[in-house]
Backbone as CSV, one residue per row, in Angstrom:
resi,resn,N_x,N_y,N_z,CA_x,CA_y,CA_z,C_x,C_y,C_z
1,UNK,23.838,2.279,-4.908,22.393,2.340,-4.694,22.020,1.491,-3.484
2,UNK,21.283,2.488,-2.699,20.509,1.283,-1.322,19.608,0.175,-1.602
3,UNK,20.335,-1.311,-1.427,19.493,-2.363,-1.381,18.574,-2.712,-0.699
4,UNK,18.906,-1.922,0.756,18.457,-2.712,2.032,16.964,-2.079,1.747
5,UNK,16.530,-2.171,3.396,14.853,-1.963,3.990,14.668,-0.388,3.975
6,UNK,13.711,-0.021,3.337,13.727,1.486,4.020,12.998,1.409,5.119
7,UNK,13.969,3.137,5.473,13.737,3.312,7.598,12.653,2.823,8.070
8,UNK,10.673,3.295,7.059,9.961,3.176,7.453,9.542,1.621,8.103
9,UNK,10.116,0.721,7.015,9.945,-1.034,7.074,10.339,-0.789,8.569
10,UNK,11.883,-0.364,8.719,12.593,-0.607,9.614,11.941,-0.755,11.276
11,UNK,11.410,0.361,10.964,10.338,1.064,11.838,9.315,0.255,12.389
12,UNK,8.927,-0.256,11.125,7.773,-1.539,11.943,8.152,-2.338,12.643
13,UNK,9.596,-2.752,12.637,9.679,-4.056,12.893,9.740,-4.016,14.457
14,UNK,9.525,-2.836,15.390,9.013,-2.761,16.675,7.793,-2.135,16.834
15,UNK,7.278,-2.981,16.082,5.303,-2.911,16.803,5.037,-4.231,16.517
16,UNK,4.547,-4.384,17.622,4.151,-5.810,17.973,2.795,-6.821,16.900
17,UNK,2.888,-7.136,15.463,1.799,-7.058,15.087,0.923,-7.986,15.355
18,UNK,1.098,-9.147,16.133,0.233,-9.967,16.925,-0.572,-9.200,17.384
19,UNK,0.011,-8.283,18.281,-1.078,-7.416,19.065,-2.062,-6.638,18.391
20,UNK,-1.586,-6.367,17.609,-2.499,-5.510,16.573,-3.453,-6.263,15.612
21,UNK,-2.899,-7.745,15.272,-4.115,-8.539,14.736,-5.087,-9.106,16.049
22,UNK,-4.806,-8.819,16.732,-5.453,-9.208,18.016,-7.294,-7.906,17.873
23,UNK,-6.433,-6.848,17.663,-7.307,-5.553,17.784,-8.009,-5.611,17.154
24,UNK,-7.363,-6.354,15.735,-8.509,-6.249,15.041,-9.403,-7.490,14.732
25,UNK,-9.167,-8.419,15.325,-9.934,-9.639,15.598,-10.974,-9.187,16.191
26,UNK,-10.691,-8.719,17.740,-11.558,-8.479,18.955,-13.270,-7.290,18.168
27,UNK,-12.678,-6.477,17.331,-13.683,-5.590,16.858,-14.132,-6.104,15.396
28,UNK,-13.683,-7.040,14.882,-14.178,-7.783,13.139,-13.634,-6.580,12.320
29,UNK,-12.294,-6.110,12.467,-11.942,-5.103,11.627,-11.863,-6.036,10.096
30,UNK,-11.324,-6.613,9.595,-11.658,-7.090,8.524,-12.001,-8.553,8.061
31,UNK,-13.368,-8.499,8.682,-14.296,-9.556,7.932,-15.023,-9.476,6.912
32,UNK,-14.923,-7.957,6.229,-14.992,-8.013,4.987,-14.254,-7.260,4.107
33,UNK,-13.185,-7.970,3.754,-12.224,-7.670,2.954,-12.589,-6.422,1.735
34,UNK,-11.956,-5.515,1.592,-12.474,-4.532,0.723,-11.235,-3.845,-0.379
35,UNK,-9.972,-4.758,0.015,-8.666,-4.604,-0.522,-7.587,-3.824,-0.053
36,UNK,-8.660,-3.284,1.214,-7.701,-2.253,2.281,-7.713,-2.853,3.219
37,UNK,-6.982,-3.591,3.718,-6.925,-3.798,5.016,-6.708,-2.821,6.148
38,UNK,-6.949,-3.351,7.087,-6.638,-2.412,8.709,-5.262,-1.866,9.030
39,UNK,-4.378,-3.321,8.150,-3.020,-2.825,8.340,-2.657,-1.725,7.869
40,UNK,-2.854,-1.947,6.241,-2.658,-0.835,5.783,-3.418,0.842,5.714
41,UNK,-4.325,0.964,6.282,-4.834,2.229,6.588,-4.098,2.688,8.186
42,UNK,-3.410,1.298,9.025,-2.631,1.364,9.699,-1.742,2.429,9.483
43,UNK,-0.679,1.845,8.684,0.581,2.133,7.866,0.434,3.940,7.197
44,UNK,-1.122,4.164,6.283,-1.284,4.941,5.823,-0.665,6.182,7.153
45,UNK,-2.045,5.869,8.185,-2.021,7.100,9.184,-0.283,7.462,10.037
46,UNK,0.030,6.369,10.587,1.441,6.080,10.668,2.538,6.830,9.848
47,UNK,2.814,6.697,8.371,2.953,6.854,7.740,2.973,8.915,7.404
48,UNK,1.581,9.298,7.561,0.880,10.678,7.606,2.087,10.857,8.743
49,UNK,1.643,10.850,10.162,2.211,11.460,11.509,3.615,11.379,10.720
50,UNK,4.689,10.426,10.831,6.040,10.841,10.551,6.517,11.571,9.380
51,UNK,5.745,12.046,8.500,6.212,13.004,7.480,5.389,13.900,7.665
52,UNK,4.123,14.354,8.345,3.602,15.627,8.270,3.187,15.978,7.303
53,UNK,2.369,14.685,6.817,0.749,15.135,5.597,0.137,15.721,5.984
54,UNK,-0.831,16.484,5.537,-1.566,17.923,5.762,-3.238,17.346,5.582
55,UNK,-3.699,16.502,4.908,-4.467,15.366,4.235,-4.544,14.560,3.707
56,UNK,-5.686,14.019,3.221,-5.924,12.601,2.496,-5.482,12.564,1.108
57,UNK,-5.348,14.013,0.777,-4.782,13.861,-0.945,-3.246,14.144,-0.246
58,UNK,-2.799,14.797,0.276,-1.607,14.763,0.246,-0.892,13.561,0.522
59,UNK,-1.268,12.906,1.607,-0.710,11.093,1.723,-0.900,10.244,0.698
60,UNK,-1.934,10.509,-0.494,-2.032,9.930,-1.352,-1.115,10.373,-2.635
61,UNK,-0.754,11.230,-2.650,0.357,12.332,-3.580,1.426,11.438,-3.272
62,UNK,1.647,11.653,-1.797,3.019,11.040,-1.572,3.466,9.843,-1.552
63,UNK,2.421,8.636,-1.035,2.602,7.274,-1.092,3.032,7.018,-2.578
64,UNK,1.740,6.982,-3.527,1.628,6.839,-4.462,2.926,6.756,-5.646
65,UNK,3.308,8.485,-4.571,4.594,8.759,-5.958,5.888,7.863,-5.416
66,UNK,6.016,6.640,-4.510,7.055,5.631,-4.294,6.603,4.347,-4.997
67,UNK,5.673,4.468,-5.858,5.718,3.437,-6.426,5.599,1.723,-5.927
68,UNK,6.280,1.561,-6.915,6.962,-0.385,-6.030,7.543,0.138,-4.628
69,UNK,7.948,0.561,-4.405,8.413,0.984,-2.985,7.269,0.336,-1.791
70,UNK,6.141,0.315,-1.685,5.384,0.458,-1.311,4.875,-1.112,-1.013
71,UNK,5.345,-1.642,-1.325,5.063,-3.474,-0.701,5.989,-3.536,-0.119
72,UNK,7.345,-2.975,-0.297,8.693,-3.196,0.675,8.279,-1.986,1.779
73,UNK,7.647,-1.273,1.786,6.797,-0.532,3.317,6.023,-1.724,4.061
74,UNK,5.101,-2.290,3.292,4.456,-2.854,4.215,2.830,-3.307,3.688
75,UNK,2.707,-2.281,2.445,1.446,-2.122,1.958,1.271,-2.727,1.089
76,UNK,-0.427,-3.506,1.299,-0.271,-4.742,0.074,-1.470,-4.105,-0.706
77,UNK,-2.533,-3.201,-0.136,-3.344,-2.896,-1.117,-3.300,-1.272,-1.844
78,UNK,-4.232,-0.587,-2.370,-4.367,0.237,-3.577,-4.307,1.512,-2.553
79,UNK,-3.307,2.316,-2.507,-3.477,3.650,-1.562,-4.407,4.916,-2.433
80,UNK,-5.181,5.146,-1.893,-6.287,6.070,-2.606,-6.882,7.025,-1.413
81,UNK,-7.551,8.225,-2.268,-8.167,9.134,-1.386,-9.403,8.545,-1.156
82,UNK,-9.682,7.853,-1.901,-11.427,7.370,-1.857,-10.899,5.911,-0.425
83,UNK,-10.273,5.662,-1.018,-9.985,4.080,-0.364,-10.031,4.681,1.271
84,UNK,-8.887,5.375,1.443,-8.579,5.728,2.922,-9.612,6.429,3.506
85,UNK,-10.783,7.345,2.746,-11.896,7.803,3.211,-12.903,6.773,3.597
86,UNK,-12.851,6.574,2.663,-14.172,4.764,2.814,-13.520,4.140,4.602
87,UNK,-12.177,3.812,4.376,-11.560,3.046,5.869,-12.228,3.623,6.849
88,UNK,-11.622,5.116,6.808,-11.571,5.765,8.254,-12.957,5.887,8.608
89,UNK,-14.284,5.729,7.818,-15.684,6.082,8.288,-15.574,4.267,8.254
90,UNK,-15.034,3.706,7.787,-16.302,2.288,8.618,-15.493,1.638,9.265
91,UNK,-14.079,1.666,9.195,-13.671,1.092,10.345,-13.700,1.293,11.538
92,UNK,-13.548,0.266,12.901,-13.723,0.968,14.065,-12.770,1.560,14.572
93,UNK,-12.876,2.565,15.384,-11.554,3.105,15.884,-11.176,2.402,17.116
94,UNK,-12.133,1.868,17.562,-11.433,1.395,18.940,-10.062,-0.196,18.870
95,UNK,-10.497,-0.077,17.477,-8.758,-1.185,16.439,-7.690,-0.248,16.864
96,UNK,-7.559,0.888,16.877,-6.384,1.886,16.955,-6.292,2.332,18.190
97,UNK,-7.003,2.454,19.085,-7.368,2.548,20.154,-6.705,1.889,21.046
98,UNK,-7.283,1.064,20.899,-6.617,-0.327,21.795,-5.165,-0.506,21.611
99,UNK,-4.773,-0.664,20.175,-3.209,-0.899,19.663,-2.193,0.078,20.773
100,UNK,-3.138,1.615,20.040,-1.867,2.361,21.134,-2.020,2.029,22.397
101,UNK,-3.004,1.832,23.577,-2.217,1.634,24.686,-1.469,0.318,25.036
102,UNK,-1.708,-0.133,23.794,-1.011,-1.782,23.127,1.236,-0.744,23.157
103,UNK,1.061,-0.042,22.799,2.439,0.539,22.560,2.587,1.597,23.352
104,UNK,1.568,2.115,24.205,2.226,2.896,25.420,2.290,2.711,26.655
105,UNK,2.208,1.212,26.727,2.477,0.561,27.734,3.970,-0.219,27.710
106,UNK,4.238,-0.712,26.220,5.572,-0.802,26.191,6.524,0.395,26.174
107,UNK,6.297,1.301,25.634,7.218,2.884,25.640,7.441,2.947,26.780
108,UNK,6.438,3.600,28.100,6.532,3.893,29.384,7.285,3.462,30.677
109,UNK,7.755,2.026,30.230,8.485,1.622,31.190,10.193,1.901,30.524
110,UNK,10.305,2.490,29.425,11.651,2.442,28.480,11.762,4.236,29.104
111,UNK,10.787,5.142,29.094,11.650,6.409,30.045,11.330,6.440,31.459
112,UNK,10.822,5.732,32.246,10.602,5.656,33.343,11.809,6.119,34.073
113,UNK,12.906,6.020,33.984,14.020,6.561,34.188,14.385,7.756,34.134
114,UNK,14.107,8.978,33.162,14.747,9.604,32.502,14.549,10.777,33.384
115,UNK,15.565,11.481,33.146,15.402,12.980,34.403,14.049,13.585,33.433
116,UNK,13.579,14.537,34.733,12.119,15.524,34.439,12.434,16.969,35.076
117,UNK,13.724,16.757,35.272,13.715,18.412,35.788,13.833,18.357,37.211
118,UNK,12.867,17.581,38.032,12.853,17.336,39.572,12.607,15.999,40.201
119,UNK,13.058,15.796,41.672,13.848,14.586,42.072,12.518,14.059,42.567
120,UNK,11.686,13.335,41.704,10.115,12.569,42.518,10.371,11.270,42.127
121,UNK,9.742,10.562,43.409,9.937,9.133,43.261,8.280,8.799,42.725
122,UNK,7.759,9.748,42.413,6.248,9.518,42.253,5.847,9.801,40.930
123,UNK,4.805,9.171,40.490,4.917,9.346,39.019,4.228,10.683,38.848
124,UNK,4.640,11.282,37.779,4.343,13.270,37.459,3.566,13.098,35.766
125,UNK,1.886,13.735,35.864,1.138,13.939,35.218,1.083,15.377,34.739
126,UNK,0.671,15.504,33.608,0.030,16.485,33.011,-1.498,16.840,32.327
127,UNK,-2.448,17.519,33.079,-3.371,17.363,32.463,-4.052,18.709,31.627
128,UNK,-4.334,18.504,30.703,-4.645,19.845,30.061,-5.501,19.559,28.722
129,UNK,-6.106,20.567,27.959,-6.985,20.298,26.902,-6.875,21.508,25.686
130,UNK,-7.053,20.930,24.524,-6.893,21.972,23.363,-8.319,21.973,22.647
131,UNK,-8.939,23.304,22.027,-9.805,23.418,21.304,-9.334,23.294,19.953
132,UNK,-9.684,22.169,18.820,-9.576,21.945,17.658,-10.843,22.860,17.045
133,UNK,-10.209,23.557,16.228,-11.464,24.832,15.426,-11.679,23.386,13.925
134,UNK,-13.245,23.633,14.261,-13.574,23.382,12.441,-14.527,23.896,11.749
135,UNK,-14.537,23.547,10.719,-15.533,24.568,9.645,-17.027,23.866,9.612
136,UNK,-17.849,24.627,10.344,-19.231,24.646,11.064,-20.080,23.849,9.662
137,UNK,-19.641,24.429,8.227,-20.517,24.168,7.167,-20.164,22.381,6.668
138,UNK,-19.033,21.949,7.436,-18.252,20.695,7.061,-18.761,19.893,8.319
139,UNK,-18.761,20.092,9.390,-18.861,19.609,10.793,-20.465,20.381,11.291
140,UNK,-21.684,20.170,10.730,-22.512,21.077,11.426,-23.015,20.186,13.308
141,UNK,-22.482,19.134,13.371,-22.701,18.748,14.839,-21.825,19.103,15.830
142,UNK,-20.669,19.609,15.006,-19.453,20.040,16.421,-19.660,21.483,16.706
143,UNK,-21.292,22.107,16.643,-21.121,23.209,16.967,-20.508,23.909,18.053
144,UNK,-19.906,24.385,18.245,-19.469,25.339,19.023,-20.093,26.890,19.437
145,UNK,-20.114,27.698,18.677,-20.608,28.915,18.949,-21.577,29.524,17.445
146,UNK,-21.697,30.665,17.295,-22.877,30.577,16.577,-22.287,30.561,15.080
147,UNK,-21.201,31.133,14.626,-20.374,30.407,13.219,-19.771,29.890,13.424
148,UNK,-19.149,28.725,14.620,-17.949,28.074,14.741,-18.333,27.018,15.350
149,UNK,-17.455,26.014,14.712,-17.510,24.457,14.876,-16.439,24.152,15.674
150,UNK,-16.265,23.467,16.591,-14.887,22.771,17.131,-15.360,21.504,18.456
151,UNK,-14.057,20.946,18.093,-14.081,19.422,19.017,-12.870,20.561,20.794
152,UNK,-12.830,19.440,21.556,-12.158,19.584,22.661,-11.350,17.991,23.042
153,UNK,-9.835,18.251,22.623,-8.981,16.933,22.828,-8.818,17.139,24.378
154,UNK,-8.938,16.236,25.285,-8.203,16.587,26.678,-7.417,15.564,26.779
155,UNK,-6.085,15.544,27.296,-4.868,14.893,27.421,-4.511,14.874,28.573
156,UNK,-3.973,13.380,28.804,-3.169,13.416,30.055,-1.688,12.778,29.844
157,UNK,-1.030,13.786,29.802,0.613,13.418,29.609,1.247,12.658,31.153
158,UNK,2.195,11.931,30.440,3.030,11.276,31.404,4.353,12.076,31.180
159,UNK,4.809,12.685,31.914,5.577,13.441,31.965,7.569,13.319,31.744
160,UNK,7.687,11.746,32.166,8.601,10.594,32.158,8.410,10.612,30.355
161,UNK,9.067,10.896,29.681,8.549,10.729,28.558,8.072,11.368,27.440
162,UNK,7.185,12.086,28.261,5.967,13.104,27.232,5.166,11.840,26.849
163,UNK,4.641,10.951,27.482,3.699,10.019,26.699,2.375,9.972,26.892
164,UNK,1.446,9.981,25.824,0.108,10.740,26.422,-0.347,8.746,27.216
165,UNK,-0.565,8.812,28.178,-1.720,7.817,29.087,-3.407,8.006,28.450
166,UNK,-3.807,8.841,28.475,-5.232,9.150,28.309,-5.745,10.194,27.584
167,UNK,-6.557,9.950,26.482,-6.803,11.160,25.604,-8.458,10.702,25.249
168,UNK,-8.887,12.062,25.223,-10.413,11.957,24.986,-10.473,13.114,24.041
169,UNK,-11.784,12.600,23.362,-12.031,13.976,22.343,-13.602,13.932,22.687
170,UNK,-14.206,15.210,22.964,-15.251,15.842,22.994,-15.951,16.897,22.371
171,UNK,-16.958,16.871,22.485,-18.100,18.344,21.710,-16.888,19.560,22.664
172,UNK,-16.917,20.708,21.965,-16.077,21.528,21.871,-16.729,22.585,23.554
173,UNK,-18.306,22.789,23.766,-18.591,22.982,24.734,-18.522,22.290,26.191
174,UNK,-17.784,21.005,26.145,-17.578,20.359,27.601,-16.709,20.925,28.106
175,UNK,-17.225,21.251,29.588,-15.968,22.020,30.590,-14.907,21.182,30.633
176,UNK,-13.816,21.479,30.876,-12.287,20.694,31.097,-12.881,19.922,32.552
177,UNK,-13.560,20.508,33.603,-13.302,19.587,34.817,-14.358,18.355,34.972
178,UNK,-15.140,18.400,33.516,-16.138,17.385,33.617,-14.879,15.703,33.066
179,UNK,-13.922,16.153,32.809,-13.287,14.964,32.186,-12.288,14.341,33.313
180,UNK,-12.389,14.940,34.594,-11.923,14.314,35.809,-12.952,12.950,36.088
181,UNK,-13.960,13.108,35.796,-14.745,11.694,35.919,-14.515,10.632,35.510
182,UNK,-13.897,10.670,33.899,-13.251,9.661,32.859,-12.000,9.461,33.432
183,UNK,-11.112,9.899,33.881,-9.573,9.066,34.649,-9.839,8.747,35.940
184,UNK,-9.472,7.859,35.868,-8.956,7.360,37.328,-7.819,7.509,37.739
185,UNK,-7.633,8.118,38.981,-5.815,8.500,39.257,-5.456,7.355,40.051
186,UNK,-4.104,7.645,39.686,-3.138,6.441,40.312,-2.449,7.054,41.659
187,UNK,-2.462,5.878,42.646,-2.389,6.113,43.997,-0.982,6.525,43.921
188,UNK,-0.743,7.679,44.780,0.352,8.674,45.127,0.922,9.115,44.271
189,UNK,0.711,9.526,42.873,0.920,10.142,41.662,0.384,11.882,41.807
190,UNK,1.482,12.453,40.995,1.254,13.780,41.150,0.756,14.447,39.738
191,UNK,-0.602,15.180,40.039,-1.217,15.611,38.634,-0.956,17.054,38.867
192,UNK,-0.822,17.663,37.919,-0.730,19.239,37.361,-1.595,19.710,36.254
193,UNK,-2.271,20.785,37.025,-3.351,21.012,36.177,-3.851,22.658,36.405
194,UNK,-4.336,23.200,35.584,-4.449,24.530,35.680,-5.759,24.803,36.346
195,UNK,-6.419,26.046,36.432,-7.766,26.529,36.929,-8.748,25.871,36.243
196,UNK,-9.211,25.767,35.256,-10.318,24.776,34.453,-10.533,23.704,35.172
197,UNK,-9.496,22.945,35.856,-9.815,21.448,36.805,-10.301,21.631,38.137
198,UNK,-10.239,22.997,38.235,-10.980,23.235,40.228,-12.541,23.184,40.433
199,UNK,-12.139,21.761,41.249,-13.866,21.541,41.707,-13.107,20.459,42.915
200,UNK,-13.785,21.199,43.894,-13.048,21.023,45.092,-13.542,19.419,45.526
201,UNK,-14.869,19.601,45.151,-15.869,18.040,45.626,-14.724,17.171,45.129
202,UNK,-14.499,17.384,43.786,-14.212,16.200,42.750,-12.397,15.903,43.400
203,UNK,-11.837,17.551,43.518,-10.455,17.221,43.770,-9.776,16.838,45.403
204,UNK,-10.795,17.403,46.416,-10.919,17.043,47.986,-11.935,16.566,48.345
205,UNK,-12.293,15.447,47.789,-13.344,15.098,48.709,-12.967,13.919,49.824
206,UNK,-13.780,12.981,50.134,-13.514,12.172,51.029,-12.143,11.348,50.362
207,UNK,-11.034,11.573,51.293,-10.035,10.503,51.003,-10.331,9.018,51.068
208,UNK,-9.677,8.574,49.854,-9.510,7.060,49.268,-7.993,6.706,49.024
209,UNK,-7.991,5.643,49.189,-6.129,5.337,48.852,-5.707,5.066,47.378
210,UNK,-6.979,5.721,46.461,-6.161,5.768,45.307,-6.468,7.528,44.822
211,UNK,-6.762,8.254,46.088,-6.914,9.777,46.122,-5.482,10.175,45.840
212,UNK,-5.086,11.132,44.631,-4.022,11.883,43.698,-3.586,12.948,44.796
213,UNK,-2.141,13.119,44.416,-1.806,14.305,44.546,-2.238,15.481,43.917
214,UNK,-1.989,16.650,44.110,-2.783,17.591,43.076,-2.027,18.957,43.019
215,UNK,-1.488,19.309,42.121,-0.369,20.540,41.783,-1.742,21.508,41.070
216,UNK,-2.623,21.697,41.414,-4.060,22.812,40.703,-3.112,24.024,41.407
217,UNK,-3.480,25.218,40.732,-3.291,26.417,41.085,-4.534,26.767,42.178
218,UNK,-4.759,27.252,43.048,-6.183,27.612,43.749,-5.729,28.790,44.117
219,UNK,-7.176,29.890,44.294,-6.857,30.720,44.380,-6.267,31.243,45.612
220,UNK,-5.747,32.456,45.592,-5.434,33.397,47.129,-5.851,32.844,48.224
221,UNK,-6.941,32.459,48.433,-7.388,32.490,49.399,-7.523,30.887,50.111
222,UNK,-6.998,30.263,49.200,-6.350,28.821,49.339,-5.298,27.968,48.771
223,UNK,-4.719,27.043,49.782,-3.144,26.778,49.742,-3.104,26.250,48.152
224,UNK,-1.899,26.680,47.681,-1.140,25.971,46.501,-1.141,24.697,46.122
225,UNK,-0.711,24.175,46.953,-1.159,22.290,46.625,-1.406,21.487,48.034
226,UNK,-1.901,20.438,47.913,-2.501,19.830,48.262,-2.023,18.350,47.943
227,UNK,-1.774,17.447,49.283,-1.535,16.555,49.218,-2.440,15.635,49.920
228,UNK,-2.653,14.147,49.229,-3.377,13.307,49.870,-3.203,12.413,51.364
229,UNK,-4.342,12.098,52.323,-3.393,12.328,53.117,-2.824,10.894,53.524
């Protein structure tokens, strides 16, 4: 029989949790104790992503059914559907927020190395966006269209990696090229991005020395890419 740590413990023991009590200092994540801590709704969501819970009852199905197991994870208070609902509406998110680029700043320099397919000494972006559909009668502010509800995630992958740098979530009607305003590009870095990002002001305008490379598709009747000069 296995004595030791399970994987998940294991797992923690590279995240920095200074940093993360830091996060939640900076926002008063728990100044009032409610028996859930930050950590552990931490742990919960954490927890969700590497097994591929479907929801809040299902993470609660599953925690639950490890029993004592579950202080040797990490978790000191009561895992519940009510509990983890209550968290996720009053805690702040910008506790989780912060953490990850708390950990994708350490990741990023660990593939900085790694082949991408092609020989650039420059760092290679991805920018692109997904429509999340939801149910209009559950979500009536994320309207979307006249029975349909949905948000708009836009992502910017680091390509070294696959590590997302920048992620925003929006009302489901914002154009993709209005979210060029929210990044700032990094000087002589190459972004890739489809037709949704062409706005010539925004992508040629007056050169600056932290003006991007730019892999946009444009049409026929203008060149393929475009470099800064």
């Amino acid at each position: 029989m296995n004595q030791g740590r399970t994987v998940f413990s294991q797992l923690l023991n590279f995240l920095p949790d200074r940093e993360f009590r830091r996060c939640v200092a900076r926002y008063g994540g728990d100044v009032r104790p409610r028996g859930f801590s930050c950590w552990d709704q931490y742990l919960s969501i954490a927890f969700a992503q590497l097994t591929y819970r479907d929801g809040l009852r299902d993470i609660e199905a599953c925690l639950r059914s490890l029993g004592g197991k579950l202080y040797h994870m990490g978790f000191h208070g009561r895992v519940a559907r009510s509990t983890l609902a209550d968290a996720n509406d009053a805690q702040d998110w910008r506790i989780y927020a912060d953490f990850a680029q708390v950990l994708i700043a350490i990741a990023r320099p660990l593939y900085a190395s790694d082949p991408i397919g092609v020989d650039l000494d420059q760092s290679l972006y991805a920018l692109d966006s997904t429509t999340i559909d939801l149910c209009l009668s559950l979500f009536p502010w994320a309207k979307f269209r006249q029975h349909k509800a949905a948000v708009k995630m836009h992502t910017l992958l680091d390509l070294h990696g696959n590590i997302p740098t920048f992620i925003s979530i929006t009302d489901g009607k914002v154009h993709d090229v209005n979210i060029l305003d929210e990044i700032l590009p990094e000087a002589g870095a190459i972004y890739v991005m489809d037709r949704g990002y062409i706005d010539f002001e925004r992508l040629y305008g007056p050169p600056t020395a932290s003006t991007p490379r730019d892999g946009g598709r444009r049409r026929d009747s203008a060149c393929r890419n475009s470099r800064a000069p």
